[in-house]
C-alpha positions as CSV (number, residue, x, y, z in Angstrom):
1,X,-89.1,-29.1,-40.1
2,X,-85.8,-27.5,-40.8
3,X,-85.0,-24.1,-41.9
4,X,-81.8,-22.9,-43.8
5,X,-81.4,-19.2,-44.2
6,X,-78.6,-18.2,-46.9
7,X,-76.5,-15.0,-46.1
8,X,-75.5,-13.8,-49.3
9,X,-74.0,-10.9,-50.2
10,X,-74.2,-7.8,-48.0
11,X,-76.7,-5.5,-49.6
12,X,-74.2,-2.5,-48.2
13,X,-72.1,-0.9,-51.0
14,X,-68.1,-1.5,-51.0
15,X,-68.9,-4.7,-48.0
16,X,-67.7,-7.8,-48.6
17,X,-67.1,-10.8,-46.6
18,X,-63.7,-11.5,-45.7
19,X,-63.3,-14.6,-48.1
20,X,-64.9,-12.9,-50.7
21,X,-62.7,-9.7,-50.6
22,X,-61.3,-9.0,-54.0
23,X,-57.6,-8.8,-53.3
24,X,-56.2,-5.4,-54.6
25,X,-52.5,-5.0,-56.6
26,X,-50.0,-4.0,-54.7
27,X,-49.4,-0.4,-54.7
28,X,-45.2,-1.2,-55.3
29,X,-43.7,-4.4,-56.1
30,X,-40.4,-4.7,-53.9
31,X,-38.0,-3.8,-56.9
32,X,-40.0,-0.9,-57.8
33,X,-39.9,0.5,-54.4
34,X,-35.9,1.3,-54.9
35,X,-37.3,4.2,-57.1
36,X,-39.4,7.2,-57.5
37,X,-42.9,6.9,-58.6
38,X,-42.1,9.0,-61.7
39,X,-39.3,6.4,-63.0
40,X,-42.1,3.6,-63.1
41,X,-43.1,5.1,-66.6
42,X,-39.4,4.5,-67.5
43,X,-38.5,2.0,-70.2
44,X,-37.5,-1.1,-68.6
45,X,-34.0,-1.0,-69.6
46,X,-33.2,2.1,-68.1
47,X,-34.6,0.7,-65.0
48,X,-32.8,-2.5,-64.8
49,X,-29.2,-0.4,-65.6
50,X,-30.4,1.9,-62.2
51,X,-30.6,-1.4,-60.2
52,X,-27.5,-2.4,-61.6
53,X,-26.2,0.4,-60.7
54,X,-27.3,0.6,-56.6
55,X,-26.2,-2.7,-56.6
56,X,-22.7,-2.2,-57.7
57,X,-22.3,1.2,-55.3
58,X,-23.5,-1.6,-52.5
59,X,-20.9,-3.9,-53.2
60,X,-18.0,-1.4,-53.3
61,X,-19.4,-0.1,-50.3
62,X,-18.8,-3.9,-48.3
63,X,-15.6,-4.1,-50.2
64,X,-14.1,-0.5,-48.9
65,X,-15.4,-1.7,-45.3
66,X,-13.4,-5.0,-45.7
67,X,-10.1,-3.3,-46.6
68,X,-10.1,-0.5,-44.2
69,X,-11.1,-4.0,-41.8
70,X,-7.5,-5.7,-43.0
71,X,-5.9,-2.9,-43.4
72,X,-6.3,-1.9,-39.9
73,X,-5.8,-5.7,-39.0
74,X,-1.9,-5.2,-41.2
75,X,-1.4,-1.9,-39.4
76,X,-2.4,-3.0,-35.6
77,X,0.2,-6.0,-36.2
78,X,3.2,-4.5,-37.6
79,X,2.8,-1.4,-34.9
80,X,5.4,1.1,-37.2
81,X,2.4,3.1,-39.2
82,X,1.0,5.8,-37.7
83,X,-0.9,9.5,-38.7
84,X,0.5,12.2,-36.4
85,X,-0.9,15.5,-36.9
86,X,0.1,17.3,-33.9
87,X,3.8,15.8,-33.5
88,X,3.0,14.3,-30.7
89,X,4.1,10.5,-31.7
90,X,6.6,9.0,-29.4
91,X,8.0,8.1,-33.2
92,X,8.2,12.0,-34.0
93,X,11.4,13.3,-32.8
94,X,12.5,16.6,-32.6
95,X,15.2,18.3,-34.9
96,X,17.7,18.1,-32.4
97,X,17.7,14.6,-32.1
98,X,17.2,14.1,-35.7
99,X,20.6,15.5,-36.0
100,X,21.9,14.4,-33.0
101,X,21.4,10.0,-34.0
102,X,22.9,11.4,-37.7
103,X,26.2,12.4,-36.5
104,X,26.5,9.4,-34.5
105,X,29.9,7.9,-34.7
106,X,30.0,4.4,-32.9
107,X,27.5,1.6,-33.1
108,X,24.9,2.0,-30.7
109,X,23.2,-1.3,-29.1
110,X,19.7,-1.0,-27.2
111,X,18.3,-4.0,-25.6
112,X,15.0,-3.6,-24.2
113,X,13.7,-6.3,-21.1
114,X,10.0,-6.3,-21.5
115,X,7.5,-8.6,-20.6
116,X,5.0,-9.9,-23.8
117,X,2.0,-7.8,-24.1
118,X,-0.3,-10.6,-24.0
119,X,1.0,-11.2,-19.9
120,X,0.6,-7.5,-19.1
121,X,-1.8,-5.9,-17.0
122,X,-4.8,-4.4,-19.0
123,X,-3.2,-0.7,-18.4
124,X,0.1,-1.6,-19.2
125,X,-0.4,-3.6,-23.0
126,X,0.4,-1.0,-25.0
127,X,3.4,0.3,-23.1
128,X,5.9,-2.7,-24.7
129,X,4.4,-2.0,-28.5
130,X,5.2,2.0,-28.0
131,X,8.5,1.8,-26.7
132,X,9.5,-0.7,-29.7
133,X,8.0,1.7,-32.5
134,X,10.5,4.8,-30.7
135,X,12.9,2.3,-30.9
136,X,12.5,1.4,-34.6
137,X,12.3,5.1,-35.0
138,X,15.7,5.3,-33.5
139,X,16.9,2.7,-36.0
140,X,15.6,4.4,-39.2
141,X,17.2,7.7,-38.2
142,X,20.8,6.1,-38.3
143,X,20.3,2.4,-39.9
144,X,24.1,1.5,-40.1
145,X,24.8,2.5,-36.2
146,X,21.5,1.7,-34.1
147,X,20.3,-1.6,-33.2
148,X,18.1,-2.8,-30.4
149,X,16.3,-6.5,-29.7
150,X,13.6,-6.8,-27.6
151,X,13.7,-9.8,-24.7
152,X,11.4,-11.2,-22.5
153,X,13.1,-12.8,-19.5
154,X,10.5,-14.7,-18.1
155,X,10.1,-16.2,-21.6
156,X,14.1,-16.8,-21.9
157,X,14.2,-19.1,-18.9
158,X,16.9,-18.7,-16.1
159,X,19.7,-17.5,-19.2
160,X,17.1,-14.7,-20.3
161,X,17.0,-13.3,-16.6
162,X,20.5,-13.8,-15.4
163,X,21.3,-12.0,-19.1
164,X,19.2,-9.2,-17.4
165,X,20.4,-9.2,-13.8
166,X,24.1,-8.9,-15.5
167,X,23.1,-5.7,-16.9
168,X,21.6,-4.4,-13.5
169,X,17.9,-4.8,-15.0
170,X,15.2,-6.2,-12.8
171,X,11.3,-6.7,-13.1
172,X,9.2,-4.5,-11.1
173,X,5.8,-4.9,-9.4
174,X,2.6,-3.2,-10.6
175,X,-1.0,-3.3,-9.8
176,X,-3.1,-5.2,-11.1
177,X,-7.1,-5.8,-11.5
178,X,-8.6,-9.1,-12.0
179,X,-12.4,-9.8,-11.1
180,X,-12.3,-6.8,-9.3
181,X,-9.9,-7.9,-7.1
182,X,-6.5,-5.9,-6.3
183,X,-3.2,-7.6,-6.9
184,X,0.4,-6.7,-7.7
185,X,2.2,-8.6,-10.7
186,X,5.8,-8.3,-11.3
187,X,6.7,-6.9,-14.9
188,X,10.0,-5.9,-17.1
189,X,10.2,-2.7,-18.2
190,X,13.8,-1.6,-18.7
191,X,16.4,-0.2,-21.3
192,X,19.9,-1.0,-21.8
193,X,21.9,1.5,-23.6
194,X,25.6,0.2,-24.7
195,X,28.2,1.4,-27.3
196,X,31.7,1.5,-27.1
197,X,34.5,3.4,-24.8
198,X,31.6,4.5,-22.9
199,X,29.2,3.2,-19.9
200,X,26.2,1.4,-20.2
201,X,23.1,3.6,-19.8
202,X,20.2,1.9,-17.7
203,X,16.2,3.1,-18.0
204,X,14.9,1.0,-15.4
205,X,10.9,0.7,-14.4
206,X,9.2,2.8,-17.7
207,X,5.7,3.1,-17.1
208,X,3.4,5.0,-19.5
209,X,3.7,8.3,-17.9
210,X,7.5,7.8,-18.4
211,X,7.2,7.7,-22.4
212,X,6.6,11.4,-23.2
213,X,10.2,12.0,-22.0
214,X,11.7,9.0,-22.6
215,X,13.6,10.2,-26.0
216,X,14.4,13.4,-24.3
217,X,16.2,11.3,-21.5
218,X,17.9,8.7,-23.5
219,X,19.5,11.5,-26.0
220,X,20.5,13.3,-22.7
221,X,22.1,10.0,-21.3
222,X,24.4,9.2,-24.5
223,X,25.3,13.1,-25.0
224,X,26.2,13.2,-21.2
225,X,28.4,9.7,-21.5
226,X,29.9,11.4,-24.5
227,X,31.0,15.1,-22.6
228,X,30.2,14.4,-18.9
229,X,29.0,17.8,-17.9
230,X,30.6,18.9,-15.0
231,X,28.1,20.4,-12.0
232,X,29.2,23.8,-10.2
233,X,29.0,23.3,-6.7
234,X,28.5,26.2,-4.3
235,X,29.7,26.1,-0.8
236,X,28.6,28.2,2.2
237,X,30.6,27.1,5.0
238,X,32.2,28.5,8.5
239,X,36.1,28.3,8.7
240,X,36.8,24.8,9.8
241,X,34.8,23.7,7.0
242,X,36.8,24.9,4.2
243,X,38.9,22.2,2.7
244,X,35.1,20.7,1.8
245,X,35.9,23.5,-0.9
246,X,38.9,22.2,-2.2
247,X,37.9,18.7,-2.0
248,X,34.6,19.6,-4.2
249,X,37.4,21.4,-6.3
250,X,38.6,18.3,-8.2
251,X,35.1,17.3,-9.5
252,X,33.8,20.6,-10.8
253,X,34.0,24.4,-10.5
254,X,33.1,26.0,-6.9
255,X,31.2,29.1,-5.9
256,X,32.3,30.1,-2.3
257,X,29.2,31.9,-1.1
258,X,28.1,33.7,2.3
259,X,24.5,32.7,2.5
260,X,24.1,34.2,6.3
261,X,24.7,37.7,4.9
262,X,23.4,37.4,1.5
263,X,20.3,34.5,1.0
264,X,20.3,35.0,-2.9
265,X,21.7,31.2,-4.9
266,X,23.1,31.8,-8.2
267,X,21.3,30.8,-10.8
268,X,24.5,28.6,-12.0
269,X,24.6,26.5,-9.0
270,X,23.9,22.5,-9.6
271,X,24.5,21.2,-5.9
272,X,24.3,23.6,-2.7
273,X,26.6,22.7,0.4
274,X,25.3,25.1,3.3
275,X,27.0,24.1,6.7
276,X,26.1,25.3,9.8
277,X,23.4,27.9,9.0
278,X,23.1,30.8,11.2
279,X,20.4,32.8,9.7
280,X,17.2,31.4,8.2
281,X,14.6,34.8,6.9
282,X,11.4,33.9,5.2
283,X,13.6,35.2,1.9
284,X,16.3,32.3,2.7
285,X,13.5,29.7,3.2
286,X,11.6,30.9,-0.3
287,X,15.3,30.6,-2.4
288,X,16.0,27.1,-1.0
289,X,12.4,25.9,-2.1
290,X,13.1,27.9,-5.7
291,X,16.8,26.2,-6.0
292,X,15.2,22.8,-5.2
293,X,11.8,22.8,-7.3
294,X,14.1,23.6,-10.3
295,X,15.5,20.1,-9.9
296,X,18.9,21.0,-8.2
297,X,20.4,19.8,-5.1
298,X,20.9,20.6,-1.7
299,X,22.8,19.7,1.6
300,X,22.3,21.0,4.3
301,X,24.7,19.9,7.3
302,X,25.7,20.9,11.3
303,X,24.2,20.9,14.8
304,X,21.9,22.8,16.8
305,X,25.0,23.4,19.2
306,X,28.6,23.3,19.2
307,X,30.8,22.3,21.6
308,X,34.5,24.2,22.6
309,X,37.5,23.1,24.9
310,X,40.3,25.2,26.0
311,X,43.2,23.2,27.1
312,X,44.3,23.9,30.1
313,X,48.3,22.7,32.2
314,X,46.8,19.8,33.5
315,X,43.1,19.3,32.0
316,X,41.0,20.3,29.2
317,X,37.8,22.2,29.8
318,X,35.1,22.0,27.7
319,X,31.6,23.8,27.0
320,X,28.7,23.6,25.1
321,X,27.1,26.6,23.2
322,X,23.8,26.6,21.6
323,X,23.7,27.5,17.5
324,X,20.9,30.0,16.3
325,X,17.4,29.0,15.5
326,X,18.3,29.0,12.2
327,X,17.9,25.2,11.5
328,X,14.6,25.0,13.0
329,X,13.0,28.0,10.1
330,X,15.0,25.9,7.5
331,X,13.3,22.5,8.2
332,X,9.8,23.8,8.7
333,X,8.5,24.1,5.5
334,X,9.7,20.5,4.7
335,X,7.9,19.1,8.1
336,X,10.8,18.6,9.9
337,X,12.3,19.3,13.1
């Protein structure tokens, strides 16, 4: 005998077996969802126009991204467009140079020995893009008068490095890292400076810290080559020593000073010439480190003794005498003895 038992539906309220669920509506159908429940009630061409419309501000949207995108590509190629707010663009000169390249007179030429970004070290690729935009800079300020090129030597063969070594350029080596491994690469990194009647100028080795004060030094390098200042020389010397002063004469003015009796350097001394010092007092030792911290330059010359003859009928005698301590409290603070 067989029995079949027939489960049919549950005798619970609201149960249902799974297959015989009644599937409910969705609550929002996926383009009603893009608005608020009280715009369903809306006519339906009001609601077509608002899609419409979020599409559209979607599409601009893309098409703002994809010109800021190119434009950035156009901007990151050409390397001459900038925004400098705080006038702190190697591009942004100061007023005194501004005027300075505009009353130029001769041609200027500027040739600048780099090696291609692309073969740089990681830290050094954007040093050959930044020193051609302050040289285009250069160019715009005085179109008719400043030129400059840009050569690679290792690119140029054995004519684009003998062209270098004939204008005293030469590459330079530089760290590198690779797979965290250390190694030194040699690079070009130079400026050549030429215009006529007057001297070449040479920039050798610029390295990114150098660019801050790179236009301040080139200006300074053609006004100098234009009106070579001349450097006031001071001179602090015992008697034998004194045609030193003379001698310094024809280059420049001289100072004569006494700097055993009086330690104070003028402040319009460019090179210091102390021979023979005899006193050295913690107030000599601080204005030497003052006069050579401000950039200037000293020598400092003589012995720790001396040595006398007297001449005598029939033989010379001579002796040796022992100089002050003086050099000894001079080299100290250097670490020298």
């Amino acid at each position: 005998m067989a029995v079949r038992n027939h489960i049919g539906p549950a005798s619970l309220r609201g149960f249902w077996p799974r297959r015989n669920r009644p599937r409910r509506p969705a609550v929002l159908r996926l383009d009603e969802r893009l608005f608020r429940l009280h715009e369903l009630s809306q006519p339906p061409e009001i609601q077509v126009l608002k899609r419409h419309f979020l599409l559209q501000i979607a599409l601009a949207f893309a098409l703002l991204l994809g010109i800021v995108a190119y434009a950035s590509r156009l901007l990151n190629l050409t390397g001459s467009w900038t925004l400098d707010l705080a006038g702190d663009d190697i591009a942004t000169f100061a007023p005194a140079t501004e005027r300075y390249l505009r009353s130029l007179e001769t041609p200027l030429s500027i040739t600048y020995f780099a090696t291609a970004r692309e073969n740089m070290p990681a830290h050094l690729k954007e040093l050959e893009p930044q020193v051609r935009r302050l040289l285009s800079a250069l160019r715009d300020q005085a179109p008719g008068r400043i030129d400059y090129r840009v050569i690679d030597p290792d690119q140029s063969g054995r004519a684009g490095i003998g062209y270098a070594a004939s204008k005293k350029a030469s590459s330079f080596s530089v760290r590198r890292v690779l797979h965290d491994e250390h190694s030194e690469q040699k690079i070009w990194s130079s400026l050549v400076i030429a215009r006529a009647n007057a001297p070449e100028v040479l920039v050798q080795s610029i390295e990114p810290e150098h660019l801050p004060y790179l236009e301040e030094y080139v200006i300074a390098q053609l006004q100098a080559g234009r009106a070579p200042p001349q450097p006031t020389f001071g001179v602090s010397a015992p008697p034998p020593f004194q045609l030193l002063a003379a001698f310094l004469n024809e280059a420049g003015p001289v100072v004569e000073l006494d700097l055993n009796s009086n330690p104070t350097i003028p402040p319009e001394i460019d090179v210091l010439f102390w021979i023979q010092p005899e006193v050295a007092t913690p107030e000599h030792v601080r204005q030497l480190l003052a006069f050579l911290e401000s950039g200037r330059s000293a020598i400092l010359a003589g012995s720790t003794y001396q040595i006398g003859y007297s001449p005598q009928e029939d033989a010379v005698s001579y002796w040796v005498h022992h100089a002050p301590p003086a050099w000894g409290q001079l080299l100290q603070p250097f670490g020298l003895r």
